[in-house]
N, C-alpha and C positions, 0 to 999 in steps of 0.2 A: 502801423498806424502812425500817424504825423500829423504838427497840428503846424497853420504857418499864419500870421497875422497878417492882415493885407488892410490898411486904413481901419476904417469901423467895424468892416467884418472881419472873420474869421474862416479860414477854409479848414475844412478836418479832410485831410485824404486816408481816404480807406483803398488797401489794396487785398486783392484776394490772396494774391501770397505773400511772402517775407521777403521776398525782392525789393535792394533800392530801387528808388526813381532815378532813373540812367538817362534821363530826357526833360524833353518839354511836351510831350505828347501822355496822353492818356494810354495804355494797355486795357486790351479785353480784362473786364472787371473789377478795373480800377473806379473811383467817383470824388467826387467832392461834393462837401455838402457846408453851403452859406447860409449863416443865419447873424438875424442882430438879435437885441434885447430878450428875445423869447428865455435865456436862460438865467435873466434875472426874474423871471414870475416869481411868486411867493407864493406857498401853500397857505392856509390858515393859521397855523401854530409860526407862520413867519420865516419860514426856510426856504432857502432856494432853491430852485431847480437846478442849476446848474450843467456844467458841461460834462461833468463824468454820468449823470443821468442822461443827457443827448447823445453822448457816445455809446451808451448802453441801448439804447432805443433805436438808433440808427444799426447796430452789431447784428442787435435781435431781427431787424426785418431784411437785414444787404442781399437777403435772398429773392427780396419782392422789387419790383419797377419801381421807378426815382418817385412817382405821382403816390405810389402808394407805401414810401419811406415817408413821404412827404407828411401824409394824411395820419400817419402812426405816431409821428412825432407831436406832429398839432391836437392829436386826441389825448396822446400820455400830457401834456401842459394842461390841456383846457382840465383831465381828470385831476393832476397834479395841484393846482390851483384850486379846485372846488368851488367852493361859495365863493373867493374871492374876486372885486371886481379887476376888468385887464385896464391897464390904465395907458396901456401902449399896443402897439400894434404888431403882430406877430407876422418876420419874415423871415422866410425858408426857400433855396433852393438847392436842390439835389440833383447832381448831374453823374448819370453813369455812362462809363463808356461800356459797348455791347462786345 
């Protein structure tokens, strides 16, 4: 796993195996997954969500389609946050190669 900064987002590539990236091209089961601010949310007691929490959330579903990494990620925040309100807009996309 590899994290690379590109402007405001952030790309996390996840690979199925422990093989470098020997390219510029995706491998079956590789993906990247873009998001902004969503790992700044704050639970109640004031903690962040953060990116080892995103990587952990993304780890736990890489077995499920990008639409439904997608929708797992946005349920663990909106759970994670609770009562709190969003005061920003949450952007996610998840892109797997097949």
């Amino acid at each position: 796993m590899g994290i690379a900064f590109m402007g405001s987002f952030f790309a996390l590539v996840l690979m199925a195996s422990k093989r470098a990236i020997n390219s510029d091209k995706l491998q079956p089961g590789d993906g990247i997954v873009l998001y902004t601010d969503g790992t700044e949310a704050r639970n109640p007691e004031m903690e962040l969500y953060g990116i080892e929490r995103l990587c952990e959330v993304v780890s736990r579903n890489w077995h499920q389609t990008a639409k439904e990494i997608q929708q797992a990620v946005i349920a663990d925040v909106k759970q994670y946050i609770d009562t709190q309100e969003v005061f920003d807009d949450i952007t996610l996309l998840v892109l797997k190669q097949k």
